[in-house]
C-alpha positions as CSV (number, residue, x, y, z in Angstrom):
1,X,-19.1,174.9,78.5
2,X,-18.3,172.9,81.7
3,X,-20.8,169.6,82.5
4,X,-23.4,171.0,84.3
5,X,-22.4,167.6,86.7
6,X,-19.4,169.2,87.6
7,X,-17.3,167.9,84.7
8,X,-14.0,169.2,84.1
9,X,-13.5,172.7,82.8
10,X,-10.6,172.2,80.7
11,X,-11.2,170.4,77.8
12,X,-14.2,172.8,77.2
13,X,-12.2,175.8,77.0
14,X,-9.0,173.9,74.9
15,X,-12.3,172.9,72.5
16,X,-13.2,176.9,72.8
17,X,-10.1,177.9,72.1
18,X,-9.4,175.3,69.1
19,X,-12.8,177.0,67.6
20,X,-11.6,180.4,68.1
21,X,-8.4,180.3,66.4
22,X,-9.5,178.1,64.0
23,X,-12.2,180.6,63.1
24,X,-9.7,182.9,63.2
25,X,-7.5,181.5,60.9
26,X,-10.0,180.1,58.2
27,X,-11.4,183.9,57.9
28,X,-7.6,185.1,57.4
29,X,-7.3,182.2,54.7
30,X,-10.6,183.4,53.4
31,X,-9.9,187.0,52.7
32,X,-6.8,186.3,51.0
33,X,-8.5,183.6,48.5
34,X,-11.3,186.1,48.0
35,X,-8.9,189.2,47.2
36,X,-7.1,186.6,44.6
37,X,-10.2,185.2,43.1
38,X,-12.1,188.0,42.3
39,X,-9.1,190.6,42.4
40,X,-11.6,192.9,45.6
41,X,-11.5,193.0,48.8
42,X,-13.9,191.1,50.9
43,X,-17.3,193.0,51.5
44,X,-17.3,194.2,55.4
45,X,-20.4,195.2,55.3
46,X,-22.9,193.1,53.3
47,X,-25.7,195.3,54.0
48,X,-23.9,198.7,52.0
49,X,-26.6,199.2,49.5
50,X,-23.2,199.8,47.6
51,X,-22.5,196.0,47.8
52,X,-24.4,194.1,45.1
53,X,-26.3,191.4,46.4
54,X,-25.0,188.5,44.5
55,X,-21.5,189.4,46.4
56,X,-23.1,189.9,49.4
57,X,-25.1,186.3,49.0
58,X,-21.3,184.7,48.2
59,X,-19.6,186.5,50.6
60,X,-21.8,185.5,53.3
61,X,-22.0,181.8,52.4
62,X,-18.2,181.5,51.7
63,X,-17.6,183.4,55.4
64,X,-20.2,181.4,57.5
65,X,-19.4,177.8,55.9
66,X,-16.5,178.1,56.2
67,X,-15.3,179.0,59.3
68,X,-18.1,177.4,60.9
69,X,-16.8,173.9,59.4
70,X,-13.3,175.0,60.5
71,X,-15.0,175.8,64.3
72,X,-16.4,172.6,63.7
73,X,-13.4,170.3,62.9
74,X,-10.9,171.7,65.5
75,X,-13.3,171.8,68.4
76,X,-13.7,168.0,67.4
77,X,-10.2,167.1,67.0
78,X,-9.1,168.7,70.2
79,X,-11.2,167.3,72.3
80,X,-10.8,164.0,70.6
81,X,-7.0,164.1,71.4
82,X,-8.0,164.9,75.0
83,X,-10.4,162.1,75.6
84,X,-8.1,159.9,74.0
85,X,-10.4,157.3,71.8
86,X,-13.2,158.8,73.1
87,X,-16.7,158.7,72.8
88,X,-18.1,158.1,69.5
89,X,-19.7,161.4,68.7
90,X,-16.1,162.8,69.0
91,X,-15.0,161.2,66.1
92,X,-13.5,163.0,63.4
């Protein structure tokens, strides 16, 4: 979170909460192209022996990618827009 040199504690938790509701959002966004893509709802739990594993596989790489690259991007962008031009790895 916070620099462990006693950095400031806000733009860690605007990044945290980018990634949250981005995550959030991108799994909302998610469900609803999976329920019109394959015309099922999303497997909730991937380890039902009822669940075949080639959904399970998709669902699970669909989810995690995903919102992870969601995560990713907004925690980026937000605290790019704090730092102003910041540092280099904080470009989008």
């Amino acid at each position: 979170m916070a620099k462990k040199d006693g950095g400031d504690f806000g733009p860690a938790l605007a990044g945290f909460a980018a990634g949250f509701a981005a995550q959030y959002v991108m799994r909302k966004a998610l469900n609803f192209t999976w329920m019109r893509v394959t015309g099922e709802e999303p497997p909730t739990d991937v380890d039902s022996p009822d669940i075949s594993l080639g959904t399970a596989l998709s669902w699970a790489v669909v989810a995690g990618v995903g919102t992870e690259v969601a995560r990713v991007l907004a925690v980026r962008a937000t605290r790019a827009k704090i730092f102003g031009a910041g540092p280099e790895e904080l470009e989008i």
